[in-house]
C-alpha positions in Angstrom: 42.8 -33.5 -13.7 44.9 -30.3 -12.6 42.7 -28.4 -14.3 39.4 -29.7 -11.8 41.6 -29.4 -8.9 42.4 -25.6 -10.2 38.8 -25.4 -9.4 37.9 -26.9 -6.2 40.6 -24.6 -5.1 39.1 -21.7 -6.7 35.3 -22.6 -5.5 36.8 -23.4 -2.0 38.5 -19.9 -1.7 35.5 -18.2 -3.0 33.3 -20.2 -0.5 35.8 -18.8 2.9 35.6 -15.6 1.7 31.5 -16.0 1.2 31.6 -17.5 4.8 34.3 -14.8 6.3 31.8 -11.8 4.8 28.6 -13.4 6.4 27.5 -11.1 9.2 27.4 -12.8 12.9 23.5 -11.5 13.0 22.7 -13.7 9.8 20.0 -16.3 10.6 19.4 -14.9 13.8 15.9 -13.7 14.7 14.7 -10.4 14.6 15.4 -8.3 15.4 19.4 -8.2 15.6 21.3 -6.7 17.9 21.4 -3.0 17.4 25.3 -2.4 18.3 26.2 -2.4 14.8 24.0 0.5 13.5 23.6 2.5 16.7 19.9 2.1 16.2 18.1 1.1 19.8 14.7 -0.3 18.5 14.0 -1.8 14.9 10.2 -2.7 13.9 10.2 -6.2 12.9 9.0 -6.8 9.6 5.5 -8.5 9.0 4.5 -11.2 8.0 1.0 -11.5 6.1 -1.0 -14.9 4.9 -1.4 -14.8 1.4 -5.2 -14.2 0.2 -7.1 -13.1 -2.3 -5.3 -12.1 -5.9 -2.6 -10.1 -7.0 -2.8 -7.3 -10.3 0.0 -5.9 -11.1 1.0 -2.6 -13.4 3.8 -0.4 -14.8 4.3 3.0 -16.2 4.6 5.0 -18.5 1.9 4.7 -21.2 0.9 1.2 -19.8 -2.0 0.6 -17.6 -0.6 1.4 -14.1 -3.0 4.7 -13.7 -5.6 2.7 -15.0 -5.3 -0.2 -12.4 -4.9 2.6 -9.5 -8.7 3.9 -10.4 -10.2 0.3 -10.9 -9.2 0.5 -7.4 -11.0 3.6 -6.5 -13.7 3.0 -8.6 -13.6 -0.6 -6.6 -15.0 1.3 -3.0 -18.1 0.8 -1.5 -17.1 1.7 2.0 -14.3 3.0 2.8 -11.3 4.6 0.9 -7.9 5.3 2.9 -4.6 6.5 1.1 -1.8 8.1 1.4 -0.2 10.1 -1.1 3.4 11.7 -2.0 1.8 13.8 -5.2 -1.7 14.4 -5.7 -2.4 15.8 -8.8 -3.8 13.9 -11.3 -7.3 14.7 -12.8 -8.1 10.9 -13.4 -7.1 10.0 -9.9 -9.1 13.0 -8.6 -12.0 12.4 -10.7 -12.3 8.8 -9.5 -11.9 10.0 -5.8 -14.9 12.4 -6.5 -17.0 9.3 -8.1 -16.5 7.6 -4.9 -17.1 10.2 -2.8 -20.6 10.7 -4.6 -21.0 7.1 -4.3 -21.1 7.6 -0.3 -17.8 6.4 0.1 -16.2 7.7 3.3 -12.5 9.2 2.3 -9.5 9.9 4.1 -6.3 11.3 2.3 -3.1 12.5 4.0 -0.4 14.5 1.6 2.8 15.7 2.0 2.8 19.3 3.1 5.4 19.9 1.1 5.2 18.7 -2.9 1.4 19.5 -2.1 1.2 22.8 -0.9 4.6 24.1 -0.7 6.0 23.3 -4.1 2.8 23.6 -5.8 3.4 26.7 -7.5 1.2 26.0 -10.2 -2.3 25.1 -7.9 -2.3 21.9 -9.4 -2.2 19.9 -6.1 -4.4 22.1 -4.0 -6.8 22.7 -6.7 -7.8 18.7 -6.2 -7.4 18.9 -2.2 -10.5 21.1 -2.7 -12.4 19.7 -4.9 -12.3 16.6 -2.3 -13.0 18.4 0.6 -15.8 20.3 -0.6 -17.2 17.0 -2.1 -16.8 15.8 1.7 -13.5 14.1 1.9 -11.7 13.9 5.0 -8.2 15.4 3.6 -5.3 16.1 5.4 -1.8 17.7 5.2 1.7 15.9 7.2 4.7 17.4 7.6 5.9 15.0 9.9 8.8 13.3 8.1 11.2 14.5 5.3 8.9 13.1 2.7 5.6 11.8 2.8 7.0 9.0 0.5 4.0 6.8 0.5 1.9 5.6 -1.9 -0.9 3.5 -0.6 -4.6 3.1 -1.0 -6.9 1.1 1.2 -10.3 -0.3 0.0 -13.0 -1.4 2.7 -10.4 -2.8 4.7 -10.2 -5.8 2.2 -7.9 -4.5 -0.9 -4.8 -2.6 -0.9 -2.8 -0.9 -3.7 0.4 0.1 -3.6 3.6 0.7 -5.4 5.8 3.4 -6.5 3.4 5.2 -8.9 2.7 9.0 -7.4 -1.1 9.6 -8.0 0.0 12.5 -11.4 -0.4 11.9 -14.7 3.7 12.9 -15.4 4.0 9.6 -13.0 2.1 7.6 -15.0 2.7 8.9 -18.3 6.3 9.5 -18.1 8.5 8.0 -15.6 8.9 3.8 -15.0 7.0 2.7 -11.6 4.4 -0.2 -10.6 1.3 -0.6 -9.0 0.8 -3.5 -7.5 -3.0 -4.2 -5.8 -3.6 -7.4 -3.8 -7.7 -7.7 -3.7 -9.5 -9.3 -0.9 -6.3 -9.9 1.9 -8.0 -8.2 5.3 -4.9 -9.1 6.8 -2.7 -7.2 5.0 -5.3 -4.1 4.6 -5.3 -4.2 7.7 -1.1 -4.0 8.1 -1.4 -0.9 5.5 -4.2 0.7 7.8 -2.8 0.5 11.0 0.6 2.7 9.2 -2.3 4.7 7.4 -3.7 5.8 10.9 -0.2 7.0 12.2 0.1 8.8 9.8 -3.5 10.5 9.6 -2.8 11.2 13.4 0.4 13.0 12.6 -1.3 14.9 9.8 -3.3 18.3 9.9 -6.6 19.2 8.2 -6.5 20.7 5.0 -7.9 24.3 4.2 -8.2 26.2 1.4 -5.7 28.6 1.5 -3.4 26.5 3.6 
């Protein structure tokens, strides 16, 4: 018997200290007051109805790459993504297939780990190879990093994850891909951040 009373004391301390650490803001709606952080204006968060399917996929030496092009290889419209790293041949080669498919393509890179760092022509090697196949392919510099990995299909089917589009992402490090198939309503969520981003962004050229 001592020993159970021992521990509703115990559990009871535990639970005022859970309840003292609580912040004020919790269960409020968004967005909370911004005193705490200094911050002015927060984006809410969005909510999306769940549609469609989800396929998901993980690195290294699983199918994770693999996934990303039955993505690709998925257009018959449109193809929208934005891209931290963009050097792989597989991922180029299915952008290219999909370009010759009549596909209408629009990439946006970071300026940096594309053209800056890319002392070896790797990326810009592929950034021309899509714009002289007719792909619509530009450069932002706009943040610290371009950290985005994203990939719009006909405004039905989005990929995403944290899986740069190289093959030392997917053959060597640990990342996901995770594609939900046939949700407008959240393609259309990604596309709306895709066209900030594209408006923020400058045309690629050879040479840049």
């Amino acid at each position: 018997m001592k020993t159970d009373r021992s521990a509703a004391t115990l559990v009871g301390a535990l639970l005022a200290l859970a309840v003292a650490a609580t912040p004020a803001d919790a269960g409020r709606a968004w967005p909370w007051p911004a005193a705490r952080d200094g911050v002015s204006q927060i984006a809410a968060p969005i909510q999306v109805p769940a549609a469609g399917t989800l396929e998901v996929a993980f690195a290294p030496n699983e199918s994770a790459q693999v996934l990303e092009i039955k993505v690709i290889d998925s257009a018959r419209t449109s193809l929208d993504m934005l891209a931290y790293n963009l050097t792989s041949p597989r991922i180029a080669r299915a952008l290219l297939r999909a370009r010759h498919r009549g596909v209408a393509e629009r990439i946006v890179v970071d300026g940096k780990q594309n053209i800056d760092d890319d002392h070896h022509g790797k990326s810009k090697s592929v950034l021309a190879e899509l714009v002289a196949a007719g792909a619509d392919v530009r450069v932002i510099r706009a943040y610290l990093d371009h950290h985005d990995k994203s990939t719009i299909v006909d405004e039905q089917t989005t990929a995403t994850g944290s899986m740069n589009y190289s093959d030392s992402s997917a053959d060597q490090n640990s990342e996901n891909v995770l594609v939900s198939w046939n949700n407008p309503a959240l393609a259309a969520v990604y596309l709306k951040h895709f066209l900030r981003n594209y408006g923020q962004a400058q045309p690629y050229k050879q040479g840049h």
